[in-house]
N, C-alpha and C positions, 0 to 999 in steps of 0.2 A: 361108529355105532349107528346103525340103521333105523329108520322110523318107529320100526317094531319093536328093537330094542329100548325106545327110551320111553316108549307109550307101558313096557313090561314093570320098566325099573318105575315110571312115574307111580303103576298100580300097585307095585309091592311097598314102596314108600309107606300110600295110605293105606295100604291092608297093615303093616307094621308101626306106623305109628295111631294110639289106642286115642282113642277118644275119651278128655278129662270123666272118669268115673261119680255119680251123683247118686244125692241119695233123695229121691222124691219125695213131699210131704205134698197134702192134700189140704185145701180149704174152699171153703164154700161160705158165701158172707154176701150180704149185701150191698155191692159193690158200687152198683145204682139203686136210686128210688130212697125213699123217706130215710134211712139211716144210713147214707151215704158217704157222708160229711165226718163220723165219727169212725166206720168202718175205716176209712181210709187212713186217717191220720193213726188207727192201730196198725195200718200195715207199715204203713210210714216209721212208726215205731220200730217193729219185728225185723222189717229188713237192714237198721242203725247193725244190729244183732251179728245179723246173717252177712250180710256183704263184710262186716269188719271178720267175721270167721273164716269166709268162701277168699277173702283177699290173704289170711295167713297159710292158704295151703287145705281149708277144709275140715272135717273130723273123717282125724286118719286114712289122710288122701283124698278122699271123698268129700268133693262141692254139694252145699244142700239147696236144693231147690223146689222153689212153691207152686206147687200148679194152682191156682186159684179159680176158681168158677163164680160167678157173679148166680147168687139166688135171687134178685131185687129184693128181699127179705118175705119173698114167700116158703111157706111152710113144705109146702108138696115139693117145690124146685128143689127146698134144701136137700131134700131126704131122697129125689133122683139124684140130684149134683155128687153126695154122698156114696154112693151105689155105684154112679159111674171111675169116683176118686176107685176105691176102692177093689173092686170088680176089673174095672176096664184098665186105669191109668196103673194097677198095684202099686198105691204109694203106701208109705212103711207109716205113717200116722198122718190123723185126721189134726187139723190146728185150728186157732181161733176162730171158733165158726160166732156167730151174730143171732142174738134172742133166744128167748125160751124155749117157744113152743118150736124154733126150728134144732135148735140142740137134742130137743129129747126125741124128734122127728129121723134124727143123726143114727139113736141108740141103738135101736135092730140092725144094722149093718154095722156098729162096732161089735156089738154081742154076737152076731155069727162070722164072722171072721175076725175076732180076737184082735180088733183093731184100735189102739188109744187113739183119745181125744182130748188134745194138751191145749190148757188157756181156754176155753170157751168162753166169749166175750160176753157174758151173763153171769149174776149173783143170786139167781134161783135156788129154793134152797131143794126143790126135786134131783139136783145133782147133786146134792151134799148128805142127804138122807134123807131115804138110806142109801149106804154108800154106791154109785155105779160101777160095777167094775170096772170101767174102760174109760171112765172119765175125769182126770187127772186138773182140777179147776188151780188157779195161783189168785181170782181176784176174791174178794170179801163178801158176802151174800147181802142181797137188796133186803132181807128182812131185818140185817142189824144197821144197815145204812137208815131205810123208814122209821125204825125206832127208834135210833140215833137224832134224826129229822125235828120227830115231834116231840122227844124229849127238850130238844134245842128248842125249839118254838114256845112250849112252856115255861119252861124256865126262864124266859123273855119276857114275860108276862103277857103273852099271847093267849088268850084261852077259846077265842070261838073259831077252830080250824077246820075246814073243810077238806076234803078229800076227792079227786078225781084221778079214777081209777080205770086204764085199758080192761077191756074182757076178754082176757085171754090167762093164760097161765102162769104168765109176766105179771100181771097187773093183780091175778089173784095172791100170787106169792111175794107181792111188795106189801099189799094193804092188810095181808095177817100181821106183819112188821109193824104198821103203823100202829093197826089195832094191841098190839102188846105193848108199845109205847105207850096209849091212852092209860089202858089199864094198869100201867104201871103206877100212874100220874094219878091214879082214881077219874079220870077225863072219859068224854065223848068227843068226839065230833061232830058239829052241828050238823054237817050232810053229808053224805058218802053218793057221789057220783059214777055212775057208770057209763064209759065212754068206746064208743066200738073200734076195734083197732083197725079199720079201715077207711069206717066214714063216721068222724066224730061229729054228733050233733049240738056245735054249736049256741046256735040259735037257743038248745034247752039247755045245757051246761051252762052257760054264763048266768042267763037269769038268776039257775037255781042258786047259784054260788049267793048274786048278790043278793037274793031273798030274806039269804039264811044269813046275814049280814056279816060273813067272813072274814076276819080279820089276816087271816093266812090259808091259804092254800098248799097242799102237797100234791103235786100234778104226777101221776104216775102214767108214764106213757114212753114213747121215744120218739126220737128227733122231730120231722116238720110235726107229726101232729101237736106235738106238746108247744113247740113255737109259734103254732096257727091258734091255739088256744088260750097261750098268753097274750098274744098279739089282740084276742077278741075278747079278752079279760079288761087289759087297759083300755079297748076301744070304748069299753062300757061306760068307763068312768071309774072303776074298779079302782083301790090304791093297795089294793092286799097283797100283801107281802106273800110272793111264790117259791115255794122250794120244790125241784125235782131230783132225781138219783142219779148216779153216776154212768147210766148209760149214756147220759145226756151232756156229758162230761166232756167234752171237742171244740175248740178253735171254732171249725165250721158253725154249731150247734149257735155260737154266740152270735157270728156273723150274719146268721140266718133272722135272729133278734133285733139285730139292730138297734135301735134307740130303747124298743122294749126291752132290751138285758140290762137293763141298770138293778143293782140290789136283788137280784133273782137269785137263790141260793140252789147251790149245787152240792150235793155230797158226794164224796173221794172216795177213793179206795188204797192211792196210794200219796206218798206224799207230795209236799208240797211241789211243783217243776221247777223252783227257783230255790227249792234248798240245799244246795251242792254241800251242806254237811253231811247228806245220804252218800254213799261212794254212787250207789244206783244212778242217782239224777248228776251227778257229777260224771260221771261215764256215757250217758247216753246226753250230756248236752257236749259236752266234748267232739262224739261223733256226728250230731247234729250239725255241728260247727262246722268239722269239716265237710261237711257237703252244702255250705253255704245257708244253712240256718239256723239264724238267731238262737230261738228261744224253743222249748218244748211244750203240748200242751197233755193235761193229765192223761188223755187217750191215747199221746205219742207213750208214755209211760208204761201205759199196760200192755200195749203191745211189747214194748221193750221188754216189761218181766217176761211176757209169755213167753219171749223167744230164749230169754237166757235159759228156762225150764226145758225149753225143747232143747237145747243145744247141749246142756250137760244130762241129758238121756241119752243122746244120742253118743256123747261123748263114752259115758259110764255103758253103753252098748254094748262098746267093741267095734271092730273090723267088721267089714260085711255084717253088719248088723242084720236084722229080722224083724219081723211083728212082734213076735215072744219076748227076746233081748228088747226093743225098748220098752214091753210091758212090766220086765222085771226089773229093769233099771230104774223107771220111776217107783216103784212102789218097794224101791230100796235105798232112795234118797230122803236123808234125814240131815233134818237144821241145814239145808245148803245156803248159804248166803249169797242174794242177790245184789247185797250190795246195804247194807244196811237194814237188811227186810229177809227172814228166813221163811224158807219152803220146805215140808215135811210131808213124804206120805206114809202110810202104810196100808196094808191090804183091808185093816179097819177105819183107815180114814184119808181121804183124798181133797179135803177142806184147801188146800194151800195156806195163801195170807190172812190175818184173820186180824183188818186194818177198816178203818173208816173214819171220816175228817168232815169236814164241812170247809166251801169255798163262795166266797159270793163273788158274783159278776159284778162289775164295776166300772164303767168311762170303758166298757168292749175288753177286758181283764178280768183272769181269774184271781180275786185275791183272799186270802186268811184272813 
């Protein structure tokens, strides 16, 4: 066989053998910058998921794969990064995207191309109602976590708590939460703070807090800034007792704390990471295991659920799936079991889990 012969057969080889077929999902999250720490450990989460799927052979042939875009958690990047998933990459659903105001920054590019958004890493209740069409959520909303919060604190005999609160859409839709807890309680709040979600002022935060002689704080905010503001809490002299919400919820988040996370209370959304009575946390510490780690933390969690949501959409698909099939696949799954923990949609309600707990930090640990 002559040179040209075997340069022909080498080219028909790889013209004939196919290249493994995938199926593209799209995320845009803050991969860098202030909630990075917590981003990551959900993808850390998602892909326990995915690589244990993509190693059985895929859904139905088909390897799933994440194109990810790092937003740094700005608003405007999310909502190009989104346009580009979408438009440029055509991937078949948008997945745990990161904050508020970037999720709903998300929605016009799922509302004109009929594109889900499974798992969004936020408990907002503007994605729960009224309902999105295209937005498929599995965690618990920050308004019953906040109320949950300060119902806890009351009941402790807590009574003069303060409030700091981001200004943004985030922060407004935690602290209607809180305030329904007050009111429930017949309570106020001795101060309600407002904190810019970029460049928190310190310097007037703290004072006001300990003015208004605080005995507990609810910090609503996420990652370094809430950890720059406890850290300037205790600098004070401050000993008040801090709860924040479960965005805040990551290994990283505590790390970032350091000596300041002792007794800072955190609220869940799902359970506990060391209660392998869940099959859920039994399954994803297992796969954790085998890739050489220990232990799970609540944000490896929810990335975990999200991905189990995306993968029996995807499953209940079909073949060659579409935009459309996984649109009507989720919003045709009912009681699915994650594992301990059911997911339900319907075309009237796309809530997911509807779970929240409370965790305190302790000796750099999350504990019950």
């Amino acid at each position: 066989m002559n040179k040209l012969h075997v340069l022909c057969a080498a080219l028909l080889a790889l013209a004939t053998t196919a290249a493994p077929a995938q199926i593209l999902i799209g995320q845009t999250a803050g991969l860098t910058g202030s909630v990075a720490a917590g981003v990551n450990e959900t993808i850390a989460g998602s892909q326990l998921v995915i690589d244990a799927v993509n190693a059985q052979g895929g859904i139905h042939g088909e390897k799933i794969e994440v194109l990810r875009m790092d937003d740094t958690f700005d608003v405007k990047r999310a909502s190009e990064n989104a346009r580009v998933l979408i438009e440029d990459k055509k991937v078949l659903a948008l997945f745990m995207s990161r904050g508020t105001p970037h999720s709903q920054a998300i929605i016009p590019w799922l509302d004109k191309y009929d594109v889900a958004l499974i798992g969004p890493s936020t408990g907002a209740m503007v994605l729960h109602k009224p309902v999105q069409k295209h937005v498929f959520n599995v965690r618990a909303t920050y308004q019953r976590e906040a109320e949950k919060a300060i119902q806890h604190l009351l009941t402790t005999g807590i009574a003069r708590i303060a409030v700091v609160h981001v200004t943004d859409s985030f922060g407004q839709d935690a602290l209607e939460g809180a305030m329904t807890g007050f009111a429930k309680a017949q309570a106020k709040p001795v101060v309600t703070v407002p904190a810019d979600r970029e460049k928190p002022d310190y310097k007037t935060i703290v004072p006001t807090i300990k003015e208004a002689n605080a005995q507990a704080v609810l910090w609503i905010g996420s990652g370094a800034a809430v950890v720059d503001g406890i850290k300037a809490l205790r600098a004070s002299g401050s000993a008040a007792q801090v709860v924040t919400l479960s965005n805040n919820a990551a290994s990283g988040f505590i790390k970032q704390l350091g000596d300041a996370s002792k007794g800072v209370i955190v609220t869940q959304v799902f359970p506990n990471e060391r209660s392998i009575s869940y099959p859920m946390v039994k399954e994803a510490l297992a796969l954790a295991q085998a890739k050489g780690h220990a232990e799970l933390s609540p944000a490896t969690l929810e990335g975990f659920a999200a991905a189990k949501v995306l993968v029996e959409a995807l499953r209940r698909a079909g073949p060659k799936p579409t935009r459309a099939k996984v649109l009507a696949a989720l919003e045709s799954l009912r009681a699915y079991d994650l594992g301990g923990l059911e997911v339900s949609y319907s075309p009237q309600d796309h809530s997911g889990i509807d779970f929240a707990d409370l965790a305190i930090i302790s000796d750099g640990r999350f504990k019950r």
